[in-house]
C-alpha positions as CSV (number, residue, x, y, z in Angstrom):
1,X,-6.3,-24.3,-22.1
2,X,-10.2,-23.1,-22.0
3,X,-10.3,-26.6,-23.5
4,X,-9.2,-28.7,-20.1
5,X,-10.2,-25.9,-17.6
6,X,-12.4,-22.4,-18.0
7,X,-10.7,-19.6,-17.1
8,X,-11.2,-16.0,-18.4
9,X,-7.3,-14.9,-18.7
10,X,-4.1,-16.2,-19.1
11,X,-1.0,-14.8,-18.4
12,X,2.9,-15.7,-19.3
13,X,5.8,-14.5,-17.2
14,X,9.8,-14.8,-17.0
15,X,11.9,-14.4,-13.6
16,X,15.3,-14.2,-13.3
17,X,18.1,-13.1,-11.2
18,X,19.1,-9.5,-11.3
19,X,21.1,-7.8,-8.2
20,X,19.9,-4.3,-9.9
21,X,16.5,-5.0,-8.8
22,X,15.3,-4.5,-5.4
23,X,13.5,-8.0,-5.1
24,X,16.7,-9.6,-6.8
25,X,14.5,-10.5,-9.7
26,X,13.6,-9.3,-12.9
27,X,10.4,-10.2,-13.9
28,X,9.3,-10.2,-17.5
29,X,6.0,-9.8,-18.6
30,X,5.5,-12.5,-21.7
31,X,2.0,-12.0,-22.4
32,X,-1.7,-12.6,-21.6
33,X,-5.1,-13.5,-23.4
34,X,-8.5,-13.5,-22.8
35,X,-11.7,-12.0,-22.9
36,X,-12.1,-8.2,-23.9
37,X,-7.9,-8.3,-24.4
38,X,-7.2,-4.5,-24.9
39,X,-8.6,-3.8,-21.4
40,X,-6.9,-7.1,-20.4
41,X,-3.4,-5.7,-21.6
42,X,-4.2,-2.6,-19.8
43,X,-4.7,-4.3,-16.4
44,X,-1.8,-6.3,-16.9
45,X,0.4,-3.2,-18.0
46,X,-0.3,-1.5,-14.6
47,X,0.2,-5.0,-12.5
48,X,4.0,-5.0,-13.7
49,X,4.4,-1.4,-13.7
50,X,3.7,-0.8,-10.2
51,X,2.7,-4.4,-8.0
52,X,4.6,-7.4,-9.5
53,X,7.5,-7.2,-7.5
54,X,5.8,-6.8,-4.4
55,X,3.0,-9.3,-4.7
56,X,2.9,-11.2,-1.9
57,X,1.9,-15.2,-3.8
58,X,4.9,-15.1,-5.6
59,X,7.9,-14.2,-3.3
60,X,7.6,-17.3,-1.3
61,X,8.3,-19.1,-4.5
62,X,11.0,-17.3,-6.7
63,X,13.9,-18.4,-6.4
64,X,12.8,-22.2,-5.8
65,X,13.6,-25.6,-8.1
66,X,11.2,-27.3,-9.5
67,X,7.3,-26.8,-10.3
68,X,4.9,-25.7,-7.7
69,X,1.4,-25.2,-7.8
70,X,0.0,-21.8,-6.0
71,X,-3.4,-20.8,-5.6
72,X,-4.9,-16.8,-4.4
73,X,-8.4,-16.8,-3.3
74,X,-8.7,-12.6,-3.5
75,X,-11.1,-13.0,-0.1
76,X,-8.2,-13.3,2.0
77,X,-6.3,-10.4,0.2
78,X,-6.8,-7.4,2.7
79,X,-8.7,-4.4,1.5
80,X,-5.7,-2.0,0.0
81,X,-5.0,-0.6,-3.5
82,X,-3.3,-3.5,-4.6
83,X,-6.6,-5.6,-4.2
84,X,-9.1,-2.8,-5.8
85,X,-6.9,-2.3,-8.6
86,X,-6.0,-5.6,-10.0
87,X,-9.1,-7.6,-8.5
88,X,-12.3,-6.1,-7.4
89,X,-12.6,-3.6,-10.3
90,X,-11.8,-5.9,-12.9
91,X,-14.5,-8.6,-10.6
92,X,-11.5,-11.3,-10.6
93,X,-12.4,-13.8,-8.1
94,X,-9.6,-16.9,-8.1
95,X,-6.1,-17.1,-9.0
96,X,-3.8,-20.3,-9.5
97,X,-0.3,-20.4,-11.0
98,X,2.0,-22.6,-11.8
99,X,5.7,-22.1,-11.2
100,X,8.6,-24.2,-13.3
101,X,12.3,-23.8,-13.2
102,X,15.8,-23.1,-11.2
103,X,17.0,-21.0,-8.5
104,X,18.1,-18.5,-11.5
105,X,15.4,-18.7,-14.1
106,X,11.7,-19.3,-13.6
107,X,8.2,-19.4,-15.6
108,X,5.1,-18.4,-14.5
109,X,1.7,-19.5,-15.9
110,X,-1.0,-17.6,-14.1
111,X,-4.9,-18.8,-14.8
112,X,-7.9,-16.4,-13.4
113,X,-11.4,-16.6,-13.1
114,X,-14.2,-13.8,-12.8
115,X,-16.9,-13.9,-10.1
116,X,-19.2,-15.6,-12.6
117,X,-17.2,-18.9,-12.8
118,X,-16.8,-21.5,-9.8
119,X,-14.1,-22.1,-7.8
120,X,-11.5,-24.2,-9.2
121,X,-12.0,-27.6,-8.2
122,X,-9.3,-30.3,-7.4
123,X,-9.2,-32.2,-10.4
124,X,-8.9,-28.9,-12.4
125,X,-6.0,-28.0,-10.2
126,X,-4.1,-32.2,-10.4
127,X,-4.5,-31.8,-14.3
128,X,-3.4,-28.3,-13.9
129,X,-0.1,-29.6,-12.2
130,X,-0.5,-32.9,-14.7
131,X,0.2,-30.5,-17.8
132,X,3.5,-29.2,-16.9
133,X,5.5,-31.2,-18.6
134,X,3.9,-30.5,-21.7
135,X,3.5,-26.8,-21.0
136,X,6.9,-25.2,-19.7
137,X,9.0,-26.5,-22.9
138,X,6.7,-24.7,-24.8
139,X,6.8,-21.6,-23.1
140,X,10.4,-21.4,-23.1
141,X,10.2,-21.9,-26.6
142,X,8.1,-18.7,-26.7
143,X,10.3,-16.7,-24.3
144,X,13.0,-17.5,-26.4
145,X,11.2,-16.3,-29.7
146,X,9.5,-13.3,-28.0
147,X,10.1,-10.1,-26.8
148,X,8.7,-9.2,-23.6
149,X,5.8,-6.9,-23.5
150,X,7.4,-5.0,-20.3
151,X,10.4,-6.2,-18.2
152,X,10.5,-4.8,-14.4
153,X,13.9,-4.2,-14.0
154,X,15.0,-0.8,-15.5
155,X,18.8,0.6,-15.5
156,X,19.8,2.4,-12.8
157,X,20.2,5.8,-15.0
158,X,16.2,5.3,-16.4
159,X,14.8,4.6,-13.0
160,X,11.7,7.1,-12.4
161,X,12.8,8.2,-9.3
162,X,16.5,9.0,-10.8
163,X,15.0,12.0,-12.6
164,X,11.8,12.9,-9.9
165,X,14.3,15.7,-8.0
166,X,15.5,17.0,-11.0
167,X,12.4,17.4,-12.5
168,X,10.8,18.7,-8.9
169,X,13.9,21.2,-9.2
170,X,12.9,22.3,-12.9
171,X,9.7,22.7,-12.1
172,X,10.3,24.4,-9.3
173,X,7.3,21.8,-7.5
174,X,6.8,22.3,-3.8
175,X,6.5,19.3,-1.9
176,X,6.1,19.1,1.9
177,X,8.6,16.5,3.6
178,X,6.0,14.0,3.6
179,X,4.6,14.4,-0.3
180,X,7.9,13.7,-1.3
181,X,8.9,10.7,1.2
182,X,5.4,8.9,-0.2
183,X,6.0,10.0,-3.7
184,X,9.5,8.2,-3.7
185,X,8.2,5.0,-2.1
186,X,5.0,4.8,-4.9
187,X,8.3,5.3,-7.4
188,X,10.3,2.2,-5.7
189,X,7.1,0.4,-6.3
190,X,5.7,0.5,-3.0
191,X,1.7,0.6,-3.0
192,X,0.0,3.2,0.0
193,X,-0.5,0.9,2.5
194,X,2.9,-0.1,2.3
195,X,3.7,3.6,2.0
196,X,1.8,4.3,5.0
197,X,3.2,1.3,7.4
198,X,6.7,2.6,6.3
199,X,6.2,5.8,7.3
200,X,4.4,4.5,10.4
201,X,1.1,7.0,9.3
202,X,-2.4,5.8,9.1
203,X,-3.9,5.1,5.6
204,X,-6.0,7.8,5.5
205,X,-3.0,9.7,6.3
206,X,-0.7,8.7,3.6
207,X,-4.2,9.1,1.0
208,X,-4.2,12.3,1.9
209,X,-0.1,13.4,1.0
210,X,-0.8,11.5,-2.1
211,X,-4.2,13.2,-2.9
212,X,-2.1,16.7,-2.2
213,X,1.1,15.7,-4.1
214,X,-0.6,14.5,-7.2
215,X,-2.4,17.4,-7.3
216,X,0.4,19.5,-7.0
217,X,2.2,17.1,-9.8
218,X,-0.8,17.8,-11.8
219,X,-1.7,13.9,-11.9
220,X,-4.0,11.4,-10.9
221,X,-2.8,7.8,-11.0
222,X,0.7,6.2,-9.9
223,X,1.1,5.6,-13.8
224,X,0.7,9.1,-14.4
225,X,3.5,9.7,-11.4
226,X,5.7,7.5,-12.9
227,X,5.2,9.1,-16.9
228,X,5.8,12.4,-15.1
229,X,9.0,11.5,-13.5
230,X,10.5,9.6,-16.6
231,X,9.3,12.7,-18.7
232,X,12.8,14.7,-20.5
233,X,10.6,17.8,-20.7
């Protein structure tokens, strides 16, 4: 690919249909390269633990025949954790992705660049589009040869938030009313501004029942939450 068009990371992805998951998609993480890849895997790791299935470029287009061509420009993402996380720390600037397949089963092939590279131009994107043809049969070649690196949609018995009371009850943990609403809702996936509009608090509100709960959980990141509330013991 860095052949035809620069980019500094490349990542693989699998949707399908699946009525246990709250989107109605699973999504399976296939891969990604590029530059300084251990960190790379990392990022990636926490982007399908906790924000693939609410990201808003790709729920217009799951579900839909066909190939489509999306592009993210991170300036028009709004300041939230979603955004820090996955873009500004990492100093990802541009996003496009191309989209192949049926209303059931759909591949993603997501291309980023840093704040050092330029904007993609529009012959980058037309021979972007251009390569599908040669691109999707191989990746479904690959999906069909490789395991997924982490796949979204979890049984019902595994879920964190199945064991979160229980382990809240073992523990004998003390949340207030509002800890444990927010605590649930970062389990289902949701990010804090999310958390906050659904509780109808402001940001700085639902930070601060996070900052408490965690600290009361003895943890500092939602990965943590969710490795605490999956934990047996």
């Amino acid at each position: 690919m860095n052949e035809s068009i620069a980019v500094d990371a490349v990542h693989l992805e699998r949707w399908r249909s699946d009525t246990r998951s709250g989107s109605g998609y699973q999504v399976e993480w296939l891969g990604s390269g590029g530059m300084q890849y251990a960190e790379l895997c990392s990022l990636m790791d926490i982007y399908y633990r906790s924000y693939c299935q609410i990201d808003p470029l790709f729920q217009p287009v799951r579900g839909k025949a066909g190939t489509i061509l999306v592009q993210r420009n991170v300036s028009g993402i709004a300041d939230s954790e979603f955004r820090r996380t996955m873009f500004d720390e990492p100093e990802i600037t541009q996003e496009c992705v191309l989209v192949h397949g049926t209303a059931n089963i759909q591949y993603a092939f997501a291309l980023a660049r840093n704040k050092q590279q330029s904007e993609f131009t529009t012959n980058e994107l037309f021979y972007f589009r251009q390569m599908a043809d040669l691109l999707f049969p191989l990746f479904e070649l690959h999906a069909r040869t490789t395991a997924a690196r982490r796949t979204t949609a979890v049984p019902v018995s595994g879920t964190p938030h199945a064991g979160f009371d229980e382990r809240l009850s073992r523990q004998n943990v003390q949340l207030s009313r509002r800890e444990y609403e927010i605590c649930k809702l970062l389990l289902n996936g949701r990010t804090i501004p999310d958390a906050a509009a659904h509780l109808d608090v402001k940001l700085s509100t639902a930070e601060s029942y996070v900052k408490r709960a965690f600290t009361k959980l003895s943890v500092r990141t939602k990965r943590e939450l969710f490795d605490w509330a999956l934990l047996a013991s």
